[in-house]
N, C-alpha and C positions, 0 to 999 in steps of 0.2 A: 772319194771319201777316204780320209787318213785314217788307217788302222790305228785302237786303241794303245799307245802306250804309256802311260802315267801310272809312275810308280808313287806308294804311299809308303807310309812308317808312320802307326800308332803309337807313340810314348808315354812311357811311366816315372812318374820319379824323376824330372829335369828339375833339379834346382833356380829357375826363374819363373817371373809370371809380368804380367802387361803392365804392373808398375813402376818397371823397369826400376827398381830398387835396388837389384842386384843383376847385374849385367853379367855373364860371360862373355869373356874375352881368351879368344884364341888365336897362336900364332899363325894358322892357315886355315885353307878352307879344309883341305882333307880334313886338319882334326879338328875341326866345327863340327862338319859332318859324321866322322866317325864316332865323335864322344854322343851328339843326338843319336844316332839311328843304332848304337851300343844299347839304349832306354828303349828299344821298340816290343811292346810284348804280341803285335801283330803287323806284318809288312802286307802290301798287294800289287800284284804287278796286272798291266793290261787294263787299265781305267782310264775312260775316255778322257777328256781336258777337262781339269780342274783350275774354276776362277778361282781369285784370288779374294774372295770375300762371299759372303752369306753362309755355306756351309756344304759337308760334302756328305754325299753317300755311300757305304761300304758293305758288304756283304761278312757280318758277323754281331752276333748276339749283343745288346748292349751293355749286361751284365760281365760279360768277360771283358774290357773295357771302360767300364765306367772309373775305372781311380787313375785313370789316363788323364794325363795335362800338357799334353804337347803333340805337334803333329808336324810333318815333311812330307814333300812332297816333288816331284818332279815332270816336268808334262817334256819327255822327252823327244815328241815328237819335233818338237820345233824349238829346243834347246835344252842346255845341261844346266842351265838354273835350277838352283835349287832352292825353295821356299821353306822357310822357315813360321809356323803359328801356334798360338796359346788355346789350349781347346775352353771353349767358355761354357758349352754343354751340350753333352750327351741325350740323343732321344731316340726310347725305344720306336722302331718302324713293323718288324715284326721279326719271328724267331730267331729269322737268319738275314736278318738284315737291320742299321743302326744308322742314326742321320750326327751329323757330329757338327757343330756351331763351333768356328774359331775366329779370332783377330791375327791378322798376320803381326809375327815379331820384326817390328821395321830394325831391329837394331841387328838382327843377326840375317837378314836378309839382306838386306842395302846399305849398311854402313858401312863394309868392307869394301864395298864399291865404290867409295868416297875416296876424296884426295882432300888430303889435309894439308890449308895451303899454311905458311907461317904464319902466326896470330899470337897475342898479346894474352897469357892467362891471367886474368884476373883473382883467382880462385884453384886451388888443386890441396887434394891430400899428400898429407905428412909421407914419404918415404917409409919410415918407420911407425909403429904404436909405440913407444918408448916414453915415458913420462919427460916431459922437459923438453923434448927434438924440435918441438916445434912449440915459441913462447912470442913468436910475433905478436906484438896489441892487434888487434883491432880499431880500438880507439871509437867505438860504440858506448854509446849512451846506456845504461844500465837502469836509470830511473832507480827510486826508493828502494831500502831493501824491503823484502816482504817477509814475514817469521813462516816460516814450515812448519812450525810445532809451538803450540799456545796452550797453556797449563795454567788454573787459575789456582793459588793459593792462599788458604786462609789463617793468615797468619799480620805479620807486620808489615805496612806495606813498604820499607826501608827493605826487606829480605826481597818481595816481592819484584823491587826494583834491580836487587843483583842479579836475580836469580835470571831476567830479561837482557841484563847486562851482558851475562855468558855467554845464552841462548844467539846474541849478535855476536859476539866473538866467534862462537862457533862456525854462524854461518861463512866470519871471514875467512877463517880458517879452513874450511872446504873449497872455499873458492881458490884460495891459495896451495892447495893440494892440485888442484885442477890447471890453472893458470901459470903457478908461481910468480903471482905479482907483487914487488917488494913495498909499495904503497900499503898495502893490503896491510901484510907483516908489521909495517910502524905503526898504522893505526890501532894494528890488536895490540901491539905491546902497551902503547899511550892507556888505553881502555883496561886492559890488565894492570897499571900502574894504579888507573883509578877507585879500579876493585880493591887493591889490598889496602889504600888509604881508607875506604867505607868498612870494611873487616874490620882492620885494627883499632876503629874509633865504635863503630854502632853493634859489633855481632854482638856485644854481652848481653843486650837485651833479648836477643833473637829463642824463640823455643827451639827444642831439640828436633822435631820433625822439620821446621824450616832450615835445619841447618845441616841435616843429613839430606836435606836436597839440593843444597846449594853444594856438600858435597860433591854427590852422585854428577851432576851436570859437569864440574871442574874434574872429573874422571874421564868423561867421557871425551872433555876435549884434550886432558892427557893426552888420553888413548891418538886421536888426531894430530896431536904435535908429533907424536912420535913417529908418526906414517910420515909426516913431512920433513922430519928429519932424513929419512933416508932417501928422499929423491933430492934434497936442497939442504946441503951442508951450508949455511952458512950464523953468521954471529949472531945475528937480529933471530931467526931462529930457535937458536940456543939459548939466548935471553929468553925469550918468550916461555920457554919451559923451564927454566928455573925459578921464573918472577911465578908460573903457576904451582909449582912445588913448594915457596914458599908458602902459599894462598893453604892450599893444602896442610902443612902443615898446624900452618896460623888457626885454625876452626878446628884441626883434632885437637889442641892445647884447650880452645876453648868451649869444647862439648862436657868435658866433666862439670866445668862452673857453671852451666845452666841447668836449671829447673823444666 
């Protein structure tokens, strides 16, 4: 009969969980191991062999324990593997003893053990978070736009229509914050040419409330040109925010003449 020796480590506070969402990745195994078993707020040494599934039992309260989310383990007797699990739940056994349910983390257990032959990536993240680093298309279908924000107004339904008009500009405009795709950019500008022709011919009729909305919205995508200007210097751009300034303009000239 082989003398118990399977070493354990309780852990608190590991930054992962089984959704493998957020992986750690370390350069070896020591410091795999060392950063997990650095989180242990209880170790055990001399426990018989521990499977690799259902769950384990240990001699300590479960209260002292319970905000534990991670467990190691090692059954030394018959090698220096080391197991890596996500504790899925704690149950009281009695004072001095706790039963502890995990799922092995197949990623920090066995994938170091892998050889990665050469292959083809289809997919991988940006180097950097830097706006711009990375502006490959896709070349994905996007379907309809859909409006994020629908505000109904009672007023003329000529304002009604600008005011839907922007709210589209706008959303090109976040996408082109996001993408910088220059498609995007001519089509706002074409659509903002089309707004200042509808101003300069229909606003006189418009009331003062529809027109300090139609303001406020042509603010707010100011505000958005101006964020895109400093990731994406270029002309079309800078067009874009002047043909809005005049727009702006154009409706404070004509707020005193209406009623």
């Amino acid at each position: 009969m082989s003398t118990p020796n399977t070493s354990v480590w309780v852990c608190r506070g590991v930054k992962t969980d089984k959704t493998y969402n957020h992986v750690l990745l370390f350069g070896s195994a020591s410091a795999r191991f060392n950063y997990f078993t650095s989180k242990a707020v209880r170790s055990f040494d001399r426990y018989t062999y521990q499977r690799t599934e259902r769950y384990l039992t240990i001699g300590v309260n479960s209260e002292i324990i319970e905000e534990c989310n991670y467990l190691v383990f090692i059954n030394r007797t018959f090698s220096d593997k080391v197991y890596y699990a996500f504790i899925d739940k704690i149950e009281y056994v009695s004072d001095s003893t706790s039963r502890i349910y995990f799922t092995m983390d197949v990623m920090q257990t066995w994938f170091p053990d892998c050889t990665l032959h050469p292959c083809y990536i289809d997919r991988q993240h940006s180097s950097t978070d830097r706006i711009g680093d990375n502006i490959v298309a896709d070349d994905l279908e996007c379907g309809d736009y859909v409006d994020s924000f629908i505000q109904s107004i009672d007023t003329d339904a000529k304002i009604a229509f600008l005011v839907h008009l922007i709210l589209i500009i706008q959303t090109q405009v976040a996408i082109c914050i996001r993408v910088c795709i220059t498609d995007l950019l001519n089509t706002s500008l074409t659509m903002l040419k089309v707004l200042a022709d509808l101003l300069t011919v229909q606003l006189k009729l418009v009331r003062l409330k529809a027109l300090f909305l139609v303001i406020c919205r042509l603010v707010n995508l100011q505000q958005e040109l101006g964020f895109l200007l400093k990731i994406m210097r270029t002309d079309m751009a800078l067009e874009i925010k002047n043909c809005l300034l005049i727009l702006i303009a154009i409706i404070e000239f004509l707020i005193p003449q209406t009623s």
